[in-house]
C-alpha positions, -999 to +999 in steps of 0.1 A: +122-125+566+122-093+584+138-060+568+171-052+587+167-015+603+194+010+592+231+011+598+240+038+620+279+048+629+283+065+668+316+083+669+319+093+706+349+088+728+328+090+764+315+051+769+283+068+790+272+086+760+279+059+736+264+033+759+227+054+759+228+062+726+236+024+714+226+000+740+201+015+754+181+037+730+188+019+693+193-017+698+162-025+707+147-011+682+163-029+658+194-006+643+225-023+630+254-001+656+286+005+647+310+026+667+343+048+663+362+068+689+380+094+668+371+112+634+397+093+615+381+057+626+348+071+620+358+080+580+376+046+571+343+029+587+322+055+564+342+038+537+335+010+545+304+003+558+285+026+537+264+036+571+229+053+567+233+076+594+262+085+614+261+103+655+289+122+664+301+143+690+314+181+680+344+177+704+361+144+695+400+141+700+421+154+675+400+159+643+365+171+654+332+170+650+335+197+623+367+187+607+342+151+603+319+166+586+343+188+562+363+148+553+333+136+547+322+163+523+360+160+506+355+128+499+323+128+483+303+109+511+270+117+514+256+106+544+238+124+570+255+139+605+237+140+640+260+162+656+261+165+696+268+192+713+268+200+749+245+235+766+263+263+757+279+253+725+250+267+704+279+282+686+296+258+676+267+239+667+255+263+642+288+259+627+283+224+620+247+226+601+266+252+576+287+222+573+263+204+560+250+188+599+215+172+591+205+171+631+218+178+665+214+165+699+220+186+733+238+165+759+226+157+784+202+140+769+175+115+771+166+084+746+132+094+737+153+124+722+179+102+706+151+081+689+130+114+679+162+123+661+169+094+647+133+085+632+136+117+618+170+116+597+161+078+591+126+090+577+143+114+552+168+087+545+141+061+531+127+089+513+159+100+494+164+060+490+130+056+474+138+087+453+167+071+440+147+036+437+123+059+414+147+073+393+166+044+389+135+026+379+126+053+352+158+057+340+156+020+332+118+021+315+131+051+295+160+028+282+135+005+274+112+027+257+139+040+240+145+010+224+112+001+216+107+030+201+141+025+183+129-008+174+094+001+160+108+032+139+131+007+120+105-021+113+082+010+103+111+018+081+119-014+065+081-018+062+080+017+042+111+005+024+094-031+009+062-012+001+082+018-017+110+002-032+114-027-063+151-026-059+157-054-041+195-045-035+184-012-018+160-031+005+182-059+017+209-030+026+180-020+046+165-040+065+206-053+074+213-016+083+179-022+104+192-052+122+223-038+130+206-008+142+184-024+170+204-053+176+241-033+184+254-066+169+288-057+144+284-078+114+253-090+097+249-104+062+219-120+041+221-148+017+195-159-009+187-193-022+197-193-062+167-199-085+165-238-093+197-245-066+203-256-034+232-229-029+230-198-013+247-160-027+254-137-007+232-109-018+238-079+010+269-077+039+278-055+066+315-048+077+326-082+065+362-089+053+372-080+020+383-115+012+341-123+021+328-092+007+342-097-028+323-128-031+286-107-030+262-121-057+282-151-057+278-186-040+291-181+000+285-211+025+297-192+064+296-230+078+262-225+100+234-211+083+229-243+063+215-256+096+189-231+097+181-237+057+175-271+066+154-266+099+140-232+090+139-225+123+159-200+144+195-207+156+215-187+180+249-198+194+276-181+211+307-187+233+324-221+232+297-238+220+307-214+186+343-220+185+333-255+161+322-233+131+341-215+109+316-182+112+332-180+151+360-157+129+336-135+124+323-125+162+317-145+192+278-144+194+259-151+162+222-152+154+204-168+122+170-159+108+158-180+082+133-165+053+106-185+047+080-182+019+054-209+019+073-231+045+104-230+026+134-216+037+147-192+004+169-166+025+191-162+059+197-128+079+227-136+097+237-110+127+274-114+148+287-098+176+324-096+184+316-109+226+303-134+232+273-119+243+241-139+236+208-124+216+180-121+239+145-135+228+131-101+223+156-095+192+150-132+181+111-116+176+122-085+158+146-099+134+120-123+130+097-093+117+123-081+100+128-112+083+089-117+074+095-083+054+121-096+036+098-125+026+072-102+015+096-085-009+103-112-025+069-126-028+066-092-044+091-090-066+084-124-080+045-113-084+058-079-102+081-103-126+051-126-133+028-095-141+055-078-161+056-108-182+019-112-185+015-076-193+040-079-219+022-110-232-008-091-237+009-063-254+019-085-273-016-101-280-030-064-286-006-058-311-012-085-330-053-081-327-045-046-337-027-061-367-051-082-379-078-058-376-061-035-394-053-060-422-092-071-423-103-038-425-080-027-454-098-062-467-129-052-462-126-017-477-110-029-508-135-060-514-164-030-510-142-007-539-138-031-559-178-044-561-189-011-551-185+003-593-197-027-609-229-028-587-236+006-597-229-005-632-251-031-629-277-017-615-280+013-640-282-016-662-313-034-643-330+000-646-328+001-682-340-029-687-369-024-659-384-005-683-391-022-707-391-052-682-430-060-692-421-064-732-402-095-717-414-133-723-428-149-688-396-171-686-376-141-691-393-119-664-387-146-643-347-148-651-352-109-645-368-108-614-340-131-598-312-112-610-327-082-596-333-101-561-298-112-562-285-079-570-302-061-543-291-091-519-251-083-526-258-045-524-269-050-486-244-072-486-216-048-496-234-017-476-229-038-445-189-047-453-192-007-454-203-002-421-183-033-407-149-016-421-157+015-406-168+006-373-137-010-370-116+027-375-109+037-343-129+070-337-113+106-347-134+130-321-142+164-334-170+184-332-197+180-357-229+200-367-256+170-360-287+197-376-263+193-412-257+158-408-297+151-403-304+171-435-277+157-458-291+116-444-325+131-452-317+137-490-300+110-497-327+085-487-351+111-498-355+089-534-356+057-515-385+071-493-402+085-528-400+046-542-417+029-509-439+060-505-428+073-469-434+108-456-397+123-442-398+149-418-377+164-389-376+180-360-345+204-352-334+230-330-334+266-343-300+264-332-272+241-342-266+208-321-230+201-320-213+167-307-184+157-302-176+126-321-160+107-351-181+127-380-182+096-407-190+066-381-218+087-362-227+092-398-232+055-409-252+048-378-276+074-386-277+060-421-283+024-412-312+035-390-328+056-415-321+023-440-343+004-414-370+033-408-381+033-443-377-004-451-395-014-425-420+009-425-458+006-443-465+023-470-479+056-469-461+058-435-438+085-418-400+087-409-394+115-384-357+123-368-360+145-340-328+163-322-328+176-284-302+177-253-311+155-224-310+170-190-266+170-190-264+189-225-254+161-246-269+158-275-298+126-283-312+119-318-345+099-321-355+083-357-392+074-356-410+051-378-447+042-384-438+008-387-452-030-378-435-023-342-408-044-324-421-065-295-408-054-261-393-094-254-369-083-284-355-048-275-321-058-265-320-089-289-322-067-319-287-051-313-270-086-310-250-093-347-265-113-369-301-114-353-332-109-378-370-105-365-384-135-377-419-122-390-445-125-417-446-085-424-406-084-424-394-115-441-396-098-476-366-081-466-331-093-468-298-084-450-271-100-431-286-088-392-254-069-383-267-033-389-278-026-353-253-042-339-224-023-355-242+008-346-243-003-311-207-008-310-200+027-327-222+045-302-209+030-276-175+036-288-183+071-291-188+072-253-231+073-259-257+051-253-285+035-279-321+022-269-350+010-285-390+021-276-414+003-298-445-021-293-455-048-318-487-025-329-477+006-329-444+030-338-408+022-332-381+050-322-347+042-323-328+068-296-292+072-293-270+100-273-233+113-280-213+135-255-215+171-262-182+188-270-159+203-246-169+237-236-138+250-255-157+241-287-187+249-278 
């Protein structure tokens, strides 16, 4: 369909001039013509007709050409004036374009001219049309940006909200204060499924009565959302199709948003307006977003309750563990105390009797011999409940003197070397080598390796403990022994409790295994590390390393 030309208005009282301007030079080019006589035809047809362009003649009767354009201007029509003016009226034509005249024509006059002028007013008129077009366009595309931006800042703020917030409360005001926000809508409230129930409460509201508002936290039914918690899809309703339910009291446009967690429906946002004005599909996707937060909440908030509960659980468990630890080492300690004195009794006793052990009958030396076995077997046996209870202390970190601590371990196996006839020797730092550690349990382990060194050494052999810093500054004690060796295959087997090397050239030796493994545990505890180097032919060093103390202490 072809685009109609422009509306042009002629207000001229002489037919000739009228007649070439409208017949004969426009028409057949397409213009829509209208026509006026006088000035006051020419500004109720203005009114009217809205023209693009109008032609008039300076000199019309009564009001003139002037007096046209000064109405116009009045009235707040903005339209642009050819004026016409005859030779020698230059004057009077000037006039005019301070009165706002866009063009002029010169009668007489050809059409060629009156199209030239035309074209040229129309050309400005498209322009100033498109202009408006534009503007109107962005003005609209700003509105919409506006509100996608409005849109985007409150899900980004209901999202900050569910991932800042346990206060479920103060989150459901939000995301309603959300809705509201984006949607323009005037009420909106959101119900929750009770736990275990079919019923919903109402758990947040937005200018609702105060008859409805006094019933938050408790069981509301608004006569539509149970549709939705059935469907758990969706619903929006408005106008008369609204006036069945009850909820049409509240607003005359309503929308429903069910929230769904795992495909059941557990919550409804529920959004009125007071016309009945209907929510577009757009909203229906950001309420649904809105609505997907809400789920995530309380997915959340049950996930929190669940860990709260396990982590109380296992405070619990720890407590109790911590209890009976306690209580077995208090066990342990006083079942060492209490054989501790009559072992050393006893043994003072053995010793005695040692020497004079040879007087004895064969079947006496016999007797002798096992009561001296099974003595020795419950001293190890009490040593280990030793180390067990204090392995089980939980460290006291201080800084100890590691130099003093080697020399004290060295005299007091210093007799017990003497008896298996094993050379003790060290190798310390001019200096003092601090650690930083729990004095008494660094202590034991340092005594249950030296225990090992010499009774699983040869005879004639050589315990050596040696003291450096590894490359960090912390401290690492070696314990050498000119032992049978420990195969490489058994290494890290040796530190598991209750393991013995089964083996010809150690069997004579009894214990319970659990000497390296408790000083494993302690070293570890202590923050340090404990390794083995040894081949089955050759020496055995037992290494360890402890944290060096603070610089503060140093």
């Amino acid at each position: 369909m072809p685009t109609q030309r422009e509306r042009i208005l002629i207000v001229e009282q002489d037919p000739e001039i009228s007649d070439l301007i409208a017949r004969q030079a426009l028409k057949p080019l397409g213009y829509q013509i209208q026509t006026a006589e006088d000035a006051g035809s020419a500004i109720q047809k203005s009114v009217q007709l809205s023209p693009d362009v109008i032609i008039a003649n300076i000199n019309l009767p009564g009001l003139s050409g002037k007096d046209l354009l000064v109405a116009l201007s009045s009235q707040g029509i903005d339209i642009p004036v050819i004026v016409i003016g005859e030779d020698g009226m230059e004057n009077e034509v000037i006039r005019a374009f301070r009165l706002g005249a866009t063009d002029y024509l010169s009668w007489p006059f050809k059409e060629a001219e009156v199209i030239s002028a035309v074209e040229r007013v129309v050309k400005q008129v498209r322009v100033q049309r498109e202009r408006a077009h534009l503007a109107q366009e962005l003005q609209r595309s700003n509105q919409k940006l506006e509100q996608r931006i409005k849109e985007l800042t409150t899900l980004f703020g209901v999202g900050k909200a569910v991932t800042s917030t346990t206060n479920q409360r103060e989150l459901f005001e939000n995301i309603l204060n959300g809705a509201l926000y984006v949607t323009n809508a005037d009420r909106g409230w959101l119900l929750l499924r009770q736990s275990k129930s079919s019923q919903f409460l109402l758990r947040a509201y937005k200018n609702l009565p105060k008859t409805i508002a006094s019933k938050l936290n408790k069981p509301w039914d608004d006569g539509i959302s149970s549709l939705v918690a059935v469907s758990g899809e969706t619903l929006t309703i408005h106008g008369k199709a609204l006036q069945r339910f009850k909820v049409s009291k509240l607003g005359q446009s309503v929308i429903v948003i069910p929230i769904n967690v795992q495909e059941k429906t557990i919550g409804l946002l529920v959004l009125t307006r007071k016309k009945p004005e209907p929510f577009q599909s757009n909203t229906q996707r950001l309420l649904e977003a809105m609505s997907d937060y809400a789920s995530i909440s309380l997915v959340n908030t049950r996930l929190f309750e669940a860990l709260e509960r396990r982590a109380s659980s296992l405070k619990q468990s720890v407590e109790i563990a911590q209890e009976s630890e306690r209580v077995q080492s208090e066990i342990l300690k006083n079942i060492s105390c209490e054989l501790q004195t009559p072992l050393n009794t006893l043994a003072g006793y053995i010793n005695v009797i040692d020497d004079d052990a040879a007087r004895l009958p064969n079947k006496h030396k016999e007797v002798f011999q096992e009561i001296k076995e099974k003595l020795s077997e419950l001293t190890v046996v009490v040593e280990a409940i030793t180390v067990l209870q204090t392995a089980n202390i939980p460290p006291v970190f201080a800084k100890i003197n590691l130099n003093e601590m080697v020399r004290k371990t060295i005299t007091d196996f210093r007799e017990q070397a003497q008896e298996k006839v094993v050379a003790l020797s060290t190798e310390l730092p001019s200096e003092p080598l601090y650690a930083f550690a729990d004095f008494g349990q660094v202590e034991s382990v340092l005594a249950a390796l030296f225990s090992n060194a010499i009774k699983f050494n040869k005879q004639g052999g050589e315990v050596t403990v040696r003291l450096a810093r590894i490359e960090n500054g912390d401290p690492h004690v070696v314990i050498i022994n000119t032992g049978a060796g420990i195969p490489k295959r058994l290494h890290k087997k040796i530190f598991d409790p209750f393991y013995q090397i089964k083996d010809t050239t150690t069997s004579s030796y009894k214990g319970l295994g659990i000497g390296l493994a408790l000083a494993k545990k302690i070293i570890i505890s202590q923050g340090g590390k404990i390794w083995v180097k040894s081949e089955s032919d050759g020496k055995t060093e037992f290494h360890f390393t402890l944290h060096r103390p603070p610089s503060a202490t140093i």
